[in-house]
N, CA, C and O atoms as a Tripos MOL2 file, in Angstrom:
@<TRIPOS>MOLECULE
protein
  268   267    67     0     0
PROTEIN
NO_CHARGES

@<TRIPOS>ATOM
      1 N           4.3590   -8.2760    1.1560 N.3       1 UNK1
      2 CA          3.5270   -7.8450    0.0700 C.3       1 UNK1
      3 C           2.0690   -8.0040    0.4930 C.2       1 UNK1
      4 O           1.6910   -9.0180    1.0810 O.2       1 UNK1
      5 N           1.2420   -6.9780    0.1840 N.am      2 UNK2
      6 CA         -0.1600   -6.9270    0.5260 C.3       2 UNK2
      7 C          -1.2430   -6.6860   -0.6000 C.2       2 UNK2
      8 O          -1.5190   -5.5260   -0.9090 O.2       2 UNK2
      9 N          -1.7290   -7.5220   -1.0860 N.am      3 UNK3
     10 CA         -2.7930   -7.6830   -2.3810 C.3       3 UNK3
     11 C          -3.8810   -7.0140   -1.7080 C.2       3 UNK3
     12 O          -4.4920   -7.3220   -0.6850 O.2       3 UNK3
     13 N          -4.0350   -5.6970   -2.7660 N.am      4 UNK4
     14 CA         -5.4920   -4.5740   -1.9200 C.3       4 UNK4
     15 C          -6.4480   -4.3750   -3.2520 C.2       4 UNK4
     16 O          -7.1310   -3.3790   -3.4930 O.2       4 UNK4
     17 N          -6.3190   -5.6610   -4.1200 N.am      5 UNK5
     18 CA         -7.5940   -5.8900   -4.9400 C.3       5 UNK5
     19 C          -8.9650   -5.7760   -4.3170 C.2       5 UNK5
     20 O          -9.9790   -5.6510   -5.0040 O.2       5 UNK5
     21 N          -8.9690   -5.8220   -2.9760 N.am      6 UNK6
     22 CA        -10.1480   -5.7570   -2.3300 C.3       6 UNK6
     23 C         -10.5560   -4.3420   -2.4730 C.2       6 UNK6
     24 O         -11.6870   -4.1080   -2.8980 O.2       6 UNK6
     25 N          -9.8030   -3.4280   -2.1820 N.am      7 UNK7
     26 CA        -10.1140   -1.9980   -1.8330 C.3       7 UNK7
     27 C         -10.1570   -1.2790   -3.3070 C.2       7 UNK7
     28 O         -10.8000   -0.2290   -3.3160 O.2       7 UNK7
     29 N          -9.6480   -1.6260   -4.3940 N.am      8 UNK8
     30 CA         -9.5450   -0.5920   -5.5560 C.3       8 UNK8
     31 C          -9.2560   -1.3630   -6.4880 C.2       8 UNK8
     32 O          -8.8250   -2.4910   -6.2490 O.2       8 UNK8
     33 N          -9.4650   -0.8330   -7.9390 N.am      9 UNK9
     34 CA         -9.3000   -1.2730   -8.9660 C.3       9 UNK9
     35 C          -8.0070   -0.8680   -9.4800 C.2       9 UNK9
     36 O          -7.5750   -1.6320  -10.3430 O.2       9 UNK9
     37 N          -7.1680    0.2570   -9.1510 N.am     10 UNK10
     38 CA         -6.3380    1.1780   -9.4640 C.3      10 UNK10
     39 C          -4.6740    0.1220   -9.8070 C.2      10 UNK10
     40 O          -4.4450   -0.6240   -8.8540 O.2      10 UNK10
     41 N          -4.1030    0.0620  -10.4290 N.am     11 UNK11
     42 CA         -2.8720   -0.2120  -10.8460 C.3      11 UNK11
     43 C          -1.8350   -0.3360   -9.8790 C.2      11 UNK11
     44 O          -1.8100    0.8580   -9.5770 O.2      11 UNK11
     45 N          -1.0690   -0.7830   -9.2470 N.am     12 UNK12
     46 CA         -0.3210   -1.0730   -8.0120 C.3      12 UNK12
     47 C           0.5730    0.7680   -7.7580 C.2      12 UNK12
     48 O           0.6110    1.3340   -6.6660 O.2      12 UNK12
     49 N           1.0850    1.2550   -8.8650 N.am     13 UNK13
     50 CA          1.5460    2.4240   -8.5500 C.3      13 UNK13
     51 C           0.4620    3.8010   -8.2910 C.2      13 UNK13
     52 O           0.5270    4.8280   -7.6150 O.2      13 UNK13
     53 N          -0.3660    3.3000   -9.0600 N.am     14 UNK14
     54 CA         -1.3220    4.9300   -9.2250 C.3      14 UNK14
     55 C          -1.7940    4.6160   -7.6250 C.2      14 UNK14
     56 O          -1.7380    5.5480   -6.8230 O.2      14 UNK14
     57 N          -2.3040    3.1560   -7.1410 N.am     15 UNK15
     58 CA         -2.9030    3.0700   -5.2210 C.3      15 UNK15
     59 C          -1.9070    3.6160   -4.3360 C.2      15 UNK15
     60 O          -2.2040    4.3720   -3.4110 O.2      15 UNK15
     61 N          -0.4770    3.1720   -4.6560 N.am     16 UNK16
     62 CA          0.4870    3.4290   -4.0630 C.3      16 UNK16
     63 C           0.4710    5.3350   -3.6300 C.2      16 UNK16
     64 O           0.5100    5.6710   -2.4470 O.2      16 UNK16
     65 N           0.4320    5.9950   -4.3360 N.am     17 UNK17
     66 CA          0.1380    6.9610   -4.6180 C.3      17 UNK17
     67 C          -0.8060    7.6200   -3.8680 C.2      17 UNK17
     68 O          -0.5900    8.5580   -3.1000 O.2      17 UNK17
     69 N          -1.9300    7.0640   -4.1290 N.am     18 UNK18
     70 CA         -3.3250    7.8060   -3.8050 C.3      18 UNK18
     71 C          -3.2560    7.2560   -2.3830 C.2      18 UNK18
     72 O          -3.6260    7.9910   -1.4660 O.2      18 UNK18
     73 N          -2.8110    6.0200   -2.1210 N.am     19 UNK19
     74 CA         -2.9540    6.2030   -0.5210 C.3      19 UNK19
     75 C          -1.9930    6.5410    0.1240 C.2      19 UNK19
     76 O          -1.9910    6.0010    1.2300 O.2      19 UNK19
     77 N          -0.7970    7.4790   -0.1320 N.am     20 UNK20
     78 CA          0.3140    8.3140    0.3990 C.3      20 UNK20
     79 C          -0.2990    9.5590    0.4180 C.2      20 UNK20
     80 O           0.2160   10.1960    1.3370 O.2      20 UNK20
     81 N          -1.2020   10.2600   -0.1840 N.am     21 UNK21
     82 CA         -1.5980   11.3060   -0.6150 C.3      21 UNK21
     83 C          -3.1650   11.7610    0.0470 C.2      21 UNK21
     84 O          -3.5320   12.8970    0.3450 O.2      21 UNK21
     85 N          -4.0070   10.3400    0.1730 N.am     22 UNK22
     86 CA         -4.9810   10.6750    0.9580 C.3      22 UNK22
     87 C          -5.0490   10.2230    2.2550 C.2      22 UNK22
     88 O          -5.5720   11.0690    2.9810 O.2      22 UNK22
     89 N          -4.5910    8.8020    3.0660 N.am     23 UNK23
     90 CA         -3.9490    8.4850    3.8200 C.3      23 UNK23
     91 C          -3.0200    8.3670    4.3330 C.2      23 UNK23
     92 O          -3.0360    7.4920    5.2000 O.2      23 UNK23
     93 N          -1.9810    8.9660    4.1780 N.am     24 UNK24
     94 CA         -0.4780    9.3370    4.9010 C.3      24 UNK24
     95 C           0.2530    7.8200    4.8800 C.2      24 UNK24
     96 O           1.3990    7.6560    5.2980 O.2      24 UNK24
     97 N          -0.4950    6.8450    4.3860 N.am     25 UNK25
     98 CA          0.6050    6.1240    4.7540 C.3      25 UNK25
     99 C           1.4400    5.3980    3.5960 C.2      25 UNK25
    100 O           0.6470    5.0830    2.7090 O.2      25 UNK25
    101 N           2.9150    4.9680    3.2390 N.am     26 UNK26
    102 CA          3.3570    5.2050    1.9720 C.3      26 UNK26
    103 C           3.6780    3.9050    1.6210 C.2      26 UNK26
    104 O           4.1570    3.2610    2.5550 O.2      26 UNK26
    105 N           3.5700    3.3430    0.6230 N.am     27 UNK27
    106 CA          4.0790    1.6770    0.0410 C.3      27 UNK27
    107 C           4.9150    1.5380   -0.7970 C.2      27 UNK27
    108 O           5.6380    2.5180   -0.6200 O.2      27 UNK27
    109 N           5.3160    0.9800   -1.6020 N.am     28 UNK28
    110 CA          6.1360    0.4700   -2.7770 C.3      28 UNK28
    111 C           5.2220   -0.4500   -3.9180 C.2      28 UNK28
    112 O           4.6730   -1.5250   -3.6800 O.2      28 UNK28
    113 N           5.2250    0.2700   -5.1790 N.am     29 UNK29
    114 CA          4.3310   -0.2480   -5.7400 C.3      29 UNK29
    115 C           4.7380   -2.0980   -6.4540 C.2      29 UNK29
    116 O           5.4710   -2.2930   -7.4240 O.2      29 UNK29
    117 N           4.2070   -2.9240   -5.8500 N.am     30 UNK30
    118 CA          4.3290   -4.5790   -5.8690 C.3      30 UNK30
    119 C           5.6130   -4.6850   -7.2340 C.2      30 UNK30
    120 O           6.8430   -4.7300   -7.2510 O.2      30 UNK30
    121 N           4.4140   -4.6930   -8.3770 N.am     31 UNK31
    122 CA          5.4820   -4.3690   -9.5860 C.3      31 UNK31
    123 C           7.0730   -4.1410   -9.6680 C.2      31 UNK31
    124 O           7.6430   -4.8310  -10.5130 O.2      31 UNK31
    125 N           7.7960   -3.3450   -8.9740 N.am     32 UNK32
    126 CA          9.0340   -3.5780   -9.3600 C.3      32 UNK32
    127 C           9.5370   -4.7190   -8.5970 C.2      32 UNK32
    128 O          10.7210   -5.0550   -8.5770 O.2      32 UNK32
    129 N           8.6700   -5.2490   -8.0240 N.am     33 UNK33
    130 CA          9.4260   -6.4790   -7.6120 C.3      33 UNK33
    131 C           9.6480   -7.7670   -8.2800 C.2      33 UNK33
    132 O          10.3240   -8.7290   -7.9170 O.2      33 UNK33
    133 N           8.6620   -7.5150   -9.7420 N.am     34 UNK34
    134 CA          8.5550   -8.7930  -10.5620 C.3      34 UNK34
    135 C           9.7170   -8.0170  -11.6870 C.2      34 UNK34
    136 O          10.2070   -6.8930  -11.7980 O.2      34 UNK34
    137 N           9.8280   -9.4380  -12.4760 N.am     35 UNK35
    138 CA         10.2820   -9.2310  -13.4520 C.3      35 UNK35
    139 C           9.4910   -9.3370  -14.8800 C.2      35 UNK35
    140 O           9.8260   -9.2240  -16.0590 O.2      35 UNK35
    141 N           8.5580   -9.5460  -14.3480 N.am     36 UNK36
    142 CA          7.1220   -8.8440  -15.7670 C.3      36 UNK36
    143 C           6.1070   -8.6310  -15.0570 C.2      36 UNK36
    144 O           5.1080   -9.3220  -14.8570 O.2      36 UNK36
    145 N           6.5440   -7.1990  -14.5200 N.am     37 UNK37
    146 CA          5.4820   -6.1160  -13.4490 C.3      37 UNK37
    147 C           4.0430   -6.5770  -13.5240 C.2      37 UNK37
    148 O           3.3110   -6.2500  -12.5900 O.2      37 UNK37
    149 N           3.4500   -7.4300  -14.7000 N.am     38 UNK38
    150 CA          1.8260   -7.0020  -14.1490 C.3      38 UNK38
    151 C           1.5740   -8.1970  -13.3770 C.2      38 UNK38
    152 O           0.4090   -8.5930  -13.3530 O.2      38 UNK38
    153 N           2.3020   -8.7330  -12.8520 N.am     39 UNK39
    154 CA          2.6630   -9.7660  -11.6550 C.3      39 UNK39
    155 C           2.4540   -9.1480  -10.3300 C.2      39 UNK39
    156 O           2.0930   -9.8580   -9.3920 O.2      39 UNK39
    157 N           2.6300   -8.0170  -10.1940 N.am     40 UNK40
    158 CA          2.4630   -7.2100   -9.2240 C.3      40 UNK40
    159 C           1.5540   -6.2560   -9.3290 C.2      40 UNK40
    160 O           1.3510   -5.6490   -8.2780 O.2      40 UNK40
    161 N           1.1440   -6.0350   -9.9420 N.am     41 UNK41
    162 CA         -0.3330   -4.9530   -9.9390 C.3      41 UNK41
    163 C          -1.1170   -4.9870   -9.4750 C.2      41 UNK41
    164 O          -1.9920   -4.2700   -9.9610 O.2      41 UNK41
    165 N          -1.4070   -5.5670   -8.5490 N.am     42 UNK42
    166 CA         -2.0960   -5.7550   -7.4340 C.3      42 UNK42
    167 C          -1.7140   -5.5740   -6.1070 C.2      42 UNK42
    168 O          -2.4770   -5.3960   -5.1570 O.2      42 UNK42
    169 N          -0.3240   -5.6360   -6.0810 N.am     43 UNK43
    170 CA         -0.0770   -5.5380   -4.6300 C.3      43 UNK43
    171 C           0.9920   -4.5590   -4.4480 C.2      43 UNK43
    172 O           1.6980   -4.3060   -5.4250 O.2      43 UNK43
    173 N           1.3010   -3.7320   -2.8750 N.am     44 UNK44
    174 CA          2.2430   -3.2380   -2.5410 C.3      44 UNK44
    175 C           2.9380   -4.0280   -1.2900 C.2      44 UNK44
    176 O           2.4920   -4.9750   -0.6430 O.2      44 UNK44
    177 N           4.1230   -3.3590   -1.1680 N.am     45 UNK45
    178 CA          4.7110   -3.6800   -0.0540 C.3      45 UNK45
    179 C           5.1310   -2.3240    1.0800 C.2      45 UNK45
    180 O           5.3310   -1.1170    0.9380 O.2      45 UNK45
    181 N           5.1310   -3.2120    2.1490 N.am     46 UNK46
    182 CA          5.0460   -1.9050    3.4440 C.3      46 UNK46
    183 C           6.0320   -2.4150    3.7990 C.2      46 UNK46
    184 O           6.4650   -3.5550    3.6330 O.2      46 UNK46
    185 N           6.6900   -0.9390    4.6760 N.am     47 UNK47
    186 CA          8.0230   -1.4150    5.0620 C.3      47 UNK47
    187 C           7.7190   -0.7360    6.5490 C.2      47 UNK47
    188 O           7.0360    0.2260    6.9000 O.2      47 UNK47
    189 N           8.7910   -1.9700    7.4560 N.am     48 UNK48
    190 CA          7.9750   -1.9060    9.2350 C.3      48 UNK48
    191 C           9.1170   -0.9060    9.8550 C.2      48 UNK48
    192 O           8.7930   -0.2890   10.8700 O.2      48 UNK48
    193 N          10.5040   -0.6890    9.2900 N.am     49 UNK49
    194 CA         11.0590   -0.2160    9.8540 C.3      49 UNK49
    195 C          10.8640    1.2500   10.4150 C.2      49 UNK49
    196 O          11.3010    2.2290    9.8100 O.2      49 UNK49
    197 N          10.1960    1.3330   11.5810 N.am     50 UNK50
    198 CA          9.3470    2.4380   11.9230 C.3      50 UNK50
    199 C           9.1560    2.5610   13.1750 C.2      50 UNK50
    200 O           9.4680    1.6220   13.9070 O.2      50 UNK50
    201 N           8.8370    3.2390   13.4830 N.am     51 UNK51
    202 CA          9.0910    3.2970   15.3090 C.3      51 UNK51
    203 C           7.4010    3.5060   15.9110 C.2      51 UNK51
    204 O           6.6130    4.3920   15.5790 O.2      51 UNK51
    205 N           7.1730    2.3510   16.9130 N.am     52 UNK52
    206 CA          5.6220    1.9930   17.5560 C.3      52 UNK52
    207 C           4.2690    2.8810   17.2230 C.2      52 UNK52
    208 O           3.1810    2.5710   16.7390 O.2      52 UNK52
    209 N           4.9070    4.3080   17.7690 N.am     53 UNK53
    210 CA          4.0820    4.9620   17.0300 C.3      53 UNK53
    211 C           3.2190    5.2970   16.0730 C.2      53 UNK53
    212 O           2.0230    5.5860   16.0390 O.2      53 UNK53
    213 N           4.4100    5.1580   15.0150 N.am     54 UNK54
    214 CA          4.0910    5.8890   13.6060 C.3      54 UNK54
    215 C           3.4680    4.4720   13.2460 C.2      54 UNK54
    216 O           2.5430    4.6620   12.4570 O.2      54 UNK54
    217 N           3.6260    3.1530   13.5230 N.am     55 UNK55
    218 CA          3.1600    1.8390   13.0480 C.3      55 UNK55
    219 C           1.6390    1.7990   13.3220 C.2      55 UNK55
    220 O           0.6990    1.3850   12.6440 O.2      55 UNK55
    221 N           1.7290    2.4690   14.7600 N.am     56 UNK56
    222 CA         -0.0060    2.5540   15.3600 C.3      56 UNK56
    223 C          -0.5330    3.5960   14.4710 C.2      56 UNK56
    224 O          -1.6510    3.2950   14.0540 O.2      56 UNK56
    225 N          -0.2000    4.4510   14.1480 N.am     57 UNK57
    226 CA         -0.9230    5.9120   13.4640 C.3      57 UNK57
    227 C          -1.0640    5.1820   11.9420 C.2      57 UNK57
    228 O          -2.0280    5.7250   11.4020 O.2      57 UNK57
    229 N          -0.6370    4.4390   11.2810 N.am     58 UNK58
    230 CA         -0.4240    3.3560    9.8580 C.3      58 UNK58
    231 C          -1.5060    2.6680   10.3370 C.2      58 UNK58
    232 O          -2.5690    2.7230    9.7180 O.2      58 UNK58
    233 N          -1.4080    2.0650   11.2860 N.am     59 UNK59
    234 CA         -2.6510    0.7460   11.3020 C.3      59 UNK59
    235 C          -4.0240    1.6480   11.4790 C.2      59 UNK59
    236 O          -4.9960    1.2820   10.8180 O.2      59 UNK59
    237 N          -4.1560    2.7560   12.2950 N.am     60 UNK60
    238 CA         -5.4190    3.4050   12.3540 C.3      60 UNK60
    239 C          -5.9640    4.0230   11.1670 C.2      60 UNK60
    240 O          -7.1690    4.0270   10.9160 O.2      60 UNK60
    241 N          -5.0080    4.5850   10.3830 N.am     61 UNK61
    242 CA         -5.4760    5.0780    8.9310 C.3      61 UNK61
    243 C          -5.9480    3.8470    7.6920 C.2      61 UNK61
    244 O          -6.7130    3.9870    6.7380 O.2      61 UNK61
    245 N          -5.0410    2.4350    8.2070 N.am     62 UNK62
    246 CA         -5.7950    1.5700    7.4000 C.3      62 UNK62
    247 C          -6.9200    1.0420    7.9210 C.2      62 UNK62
    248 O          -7.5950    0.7010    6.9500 O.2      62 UNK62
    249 N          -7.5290    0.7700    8.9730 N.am     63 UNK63
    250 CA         -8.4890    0.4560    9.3380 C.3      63 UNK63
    251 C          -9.7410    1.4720    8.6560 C.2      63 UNK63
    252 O         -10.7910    1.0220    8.1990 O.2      63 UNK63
    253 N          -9.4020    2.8170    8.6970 N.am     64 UNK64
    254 CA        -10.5450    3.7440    8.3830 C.3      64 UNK64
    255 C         -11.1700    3.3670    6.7020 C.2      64 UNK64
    256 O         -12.3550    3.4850    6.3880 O.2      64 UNK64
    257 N          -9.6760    2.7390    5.4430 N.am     65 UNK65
    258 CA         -9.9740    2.2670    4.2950 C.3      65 UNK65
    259 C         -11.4500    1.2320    4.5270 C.2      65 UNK65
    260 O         -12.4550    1.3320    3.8220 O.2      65 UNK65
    261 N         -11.3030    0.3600    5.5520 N.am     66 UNK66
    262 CA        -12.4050   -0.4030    5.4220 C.3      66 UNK66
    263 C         -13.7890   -0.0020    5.9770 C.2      66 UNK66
    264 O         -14.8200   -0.6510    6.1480 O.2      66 UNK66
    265 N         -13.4420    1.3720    6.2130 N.am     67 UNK67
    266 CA        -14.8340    1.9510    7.0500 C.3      67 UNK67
    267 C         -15.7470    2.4300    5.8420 C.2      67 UNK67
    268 O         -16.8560    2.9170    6.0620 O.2      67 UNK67
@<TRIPOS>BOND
     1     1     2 1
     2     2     3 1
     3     3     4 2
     4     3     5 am
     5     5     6 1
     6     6     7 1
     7     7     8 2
     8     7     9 am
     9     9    10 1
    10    10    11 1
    11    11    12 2
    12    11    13 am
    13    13    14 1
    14    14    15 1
    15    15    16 2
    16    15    17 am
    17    17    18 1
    18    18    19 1
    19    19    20 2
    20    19    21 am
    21    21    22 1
    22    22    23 1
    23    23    24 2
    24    23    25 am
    25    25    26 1
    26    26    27 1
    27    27    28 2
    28    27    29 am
    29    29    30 1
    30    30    31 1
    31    31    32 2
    32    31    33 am
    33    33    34 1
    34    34    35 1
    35    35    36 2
    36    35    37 am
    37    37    38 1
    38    38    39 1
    39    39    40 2
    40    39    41 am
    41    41    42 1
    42    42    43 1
    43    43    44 2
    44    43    45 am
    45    45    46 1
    46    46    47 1
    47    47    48 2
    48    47    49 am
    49    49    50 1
    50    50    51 1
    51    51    52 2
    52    51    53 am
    53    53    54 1
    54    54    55 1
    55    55    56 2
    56    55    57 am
    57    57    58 1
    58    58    59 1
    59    59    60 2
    60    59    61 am
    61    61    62 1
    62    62    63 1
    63    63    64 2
    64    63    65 am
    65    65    66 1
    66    66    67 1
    67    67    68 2
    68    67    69 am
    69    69    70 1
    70    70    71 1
    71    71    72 2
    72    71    73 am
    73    73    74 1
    74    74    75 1
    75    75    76 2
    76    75    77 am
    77    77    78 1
    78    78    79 1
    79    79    80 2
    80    79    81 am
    81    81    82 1
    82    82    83 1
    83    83    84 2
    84    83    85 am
    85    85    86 1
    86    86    87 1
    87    87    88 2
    88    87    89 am
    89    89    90 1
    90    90    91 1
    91    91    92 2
    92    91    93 am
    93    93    94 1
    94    94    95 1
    95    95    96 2
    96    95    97 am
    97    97    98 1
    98    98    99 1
    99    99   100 2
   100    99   101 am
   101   101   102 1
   102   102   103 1
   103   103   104 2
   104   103   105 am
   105   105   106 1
   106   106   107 1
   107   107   108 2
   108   107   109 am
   109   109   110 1
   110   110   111 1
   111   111   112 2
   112   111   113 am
   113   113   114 1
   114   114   115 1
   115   115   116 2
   116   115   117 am
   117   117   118 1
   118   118   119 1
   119   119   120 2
   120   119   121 am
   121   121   122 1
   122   122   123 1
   123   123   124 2
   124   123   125 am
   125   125   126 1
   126   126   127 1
   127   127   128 2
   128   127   129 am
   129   129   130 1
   130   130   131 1
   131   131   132 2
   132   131   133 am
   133   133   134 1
   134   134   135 1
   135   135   136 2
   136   135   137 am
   137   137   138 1
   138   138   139 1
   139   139   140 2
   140   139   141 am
   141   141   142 1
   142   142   143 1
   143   143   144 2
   144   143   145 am
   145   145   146 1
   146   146   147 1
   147   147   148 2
   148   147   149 am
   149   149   150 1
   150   150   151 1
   151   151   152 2
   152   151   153 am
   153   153   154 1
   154   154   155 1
   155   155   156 2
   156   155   157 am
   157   157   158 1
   158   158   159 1
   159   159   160 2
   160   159   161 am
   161   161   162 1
   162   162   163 1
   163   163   164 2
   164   163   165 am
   165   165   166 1
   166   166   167 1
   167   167   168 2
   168   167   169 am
   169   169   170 1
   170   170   171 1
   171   171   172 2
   172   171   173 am
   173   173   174 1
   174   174   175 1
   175   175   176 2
   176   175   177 am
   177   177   178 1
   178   178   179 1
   179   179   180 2
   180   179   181 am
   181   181   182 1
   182   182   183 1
   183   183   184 2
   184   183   185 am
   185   185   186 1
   186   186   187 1
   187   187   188 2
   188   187   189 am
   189   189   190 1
   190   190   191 1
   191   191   192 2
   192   191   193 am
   193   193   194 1
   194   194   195 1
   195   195   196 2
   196   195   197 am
   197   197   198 1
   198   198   199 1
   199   199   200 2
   200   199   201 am
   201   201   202 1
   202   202   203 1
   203   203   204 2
   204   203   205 am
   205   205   206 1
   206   206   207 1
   207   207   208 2
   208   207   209 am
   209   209   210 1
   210   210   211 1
   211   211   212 2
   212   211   213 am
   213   213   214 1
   214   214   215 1
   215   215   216 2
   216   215   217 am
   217   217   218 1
   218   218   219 1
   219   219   220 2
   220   219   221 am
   221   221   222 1
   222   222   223 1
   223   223   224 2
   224   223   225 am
   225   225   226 1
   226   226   227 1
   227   227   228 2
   228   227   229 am
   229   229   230 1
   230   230   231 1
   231   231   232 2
   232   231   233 am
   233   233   234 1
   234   234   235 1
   235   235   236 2
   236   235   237 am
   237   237   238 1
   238   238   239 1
   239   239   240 2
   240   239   241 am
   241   241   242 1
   242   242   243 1
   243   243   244 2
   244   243   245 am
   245   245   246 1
   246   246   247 1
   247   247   248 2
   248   247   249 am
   249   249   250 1
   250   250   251 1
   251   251   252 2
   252   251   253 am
   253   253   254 1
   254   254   255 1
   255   255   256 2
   256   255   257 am
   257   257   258 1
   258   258   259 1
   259   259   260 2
   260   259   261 am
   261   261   262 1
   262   262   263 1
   263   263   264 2
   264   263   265 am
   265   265   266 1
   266   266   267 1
   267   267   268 2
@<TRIPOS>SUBSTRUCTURE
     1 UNK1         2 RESIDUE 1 A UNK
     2 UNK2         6 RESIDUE 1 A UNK
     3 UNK3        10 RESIDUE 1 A UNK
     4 UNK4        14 RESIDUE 1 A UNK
     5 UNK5        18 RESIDUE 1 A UNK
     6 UNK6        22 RESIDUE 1 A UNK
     7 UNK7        26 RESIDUE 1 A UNK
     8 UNK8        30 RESIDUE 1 A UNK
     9 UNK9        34 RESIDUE 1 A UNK
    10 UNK10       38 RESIDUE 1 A UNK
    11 UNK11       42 RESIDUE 1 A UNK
    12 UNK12       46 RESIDUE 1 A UNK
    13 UNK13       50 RESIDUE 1 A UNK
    14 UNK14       54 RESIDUE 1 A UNK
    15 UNK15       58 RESIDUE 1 A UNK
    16 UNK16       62 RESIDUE 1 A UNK
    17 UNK17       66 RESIDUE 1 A UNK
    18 UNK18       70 RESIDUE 1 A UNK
    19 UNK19       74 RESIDUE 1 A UNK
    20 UNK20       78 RESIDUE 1 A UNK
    21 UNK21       82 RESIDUE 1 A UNK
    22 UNK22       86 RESIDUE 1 A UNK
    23 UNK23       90 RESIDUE 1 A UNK
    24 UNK24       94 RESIDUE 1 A UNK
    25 UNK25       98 RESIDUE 1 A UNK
    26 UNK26      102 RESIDUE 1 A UNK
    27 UNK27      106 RESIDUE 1 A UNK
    28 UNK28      110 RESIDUE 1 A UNK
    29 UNK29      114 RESIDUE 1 A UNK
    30 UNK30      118 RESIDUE 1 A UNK
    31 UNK31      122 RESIDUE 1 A UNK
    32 UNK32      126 RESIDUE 1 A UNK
    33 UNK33      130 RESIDUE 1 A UNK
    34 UNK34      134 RESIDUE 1 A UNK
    35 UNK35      138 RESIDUE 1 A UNK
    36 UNK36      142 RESIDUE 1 A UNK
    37 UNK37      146 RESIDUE 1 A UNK
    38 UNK38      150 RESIDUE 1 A UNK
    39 UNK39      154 RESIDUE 1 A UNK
    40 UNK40      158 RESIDUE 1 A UNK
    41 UNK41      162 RESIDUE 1 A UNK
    42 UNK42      166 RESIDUE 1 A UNK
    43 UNK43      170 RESIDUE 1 A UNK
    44 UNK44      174 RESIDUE 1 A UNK
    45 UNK45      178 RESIDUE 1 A UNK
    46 UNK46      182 RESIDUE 1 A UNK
    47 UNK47      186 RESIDUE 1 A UNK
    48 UNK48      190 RESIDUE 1 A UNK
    49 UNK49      194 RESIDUE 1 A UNK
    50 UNK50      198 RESIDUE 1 A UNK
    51 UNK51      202 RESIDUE 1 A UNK
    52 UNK52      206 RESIDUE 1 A UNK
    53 UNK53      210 RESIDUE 1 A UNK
    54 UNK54      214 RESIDUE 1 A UNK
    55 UNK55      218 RESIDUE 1 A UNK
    56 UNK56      222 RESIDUE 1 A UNK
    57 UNK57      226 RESIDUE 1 A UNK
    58 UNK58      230 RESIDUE 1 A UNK
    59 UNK59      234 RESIDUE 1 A UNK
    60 UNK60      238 RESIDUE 1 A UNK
    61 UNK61      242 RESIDUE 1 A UNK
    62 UNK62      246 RESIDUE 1 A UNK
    63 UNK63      250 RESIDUE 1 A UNK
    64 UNK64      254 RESIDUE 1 A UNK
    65 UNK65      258 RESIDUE 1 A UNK
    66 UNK66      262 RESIDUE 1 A UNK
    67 UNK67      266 RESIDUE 1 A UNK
């Protein structure tokens, strides 16, 4: 799980979203992982099962968020 209160104000699903959509890369919005979601509204989770590549092309698109 990755808390990206730093980067946005946005609701754990609507970020989830917007950074699949403007950055290619896709999460799970934190929330369904609680059992009283606004426990998670802040964070997503990434999933690694992914091959070197596509992990490097993920880490370069998040780096650019902090640019």
């Amino acid at each position: 799980m990755a808390d990206f209160s730093g980067l946005s104000d946005l609701p754990d699903d609507a970020f989830a979203k917007w950074l699949t959509a403007k950055h290619g890369v896709a999460t799970v919005p934190g929330s369904s992982f609680y059992s009283r979601a606004q426990l998670g509204r802040k964070q997503v989770r990434f999933a690694f099962c992914k091959t070197e590549d596509m992990l490097q092309q993920a880490v370069e698109r998040l780096q650019r968020l902090r640019d």
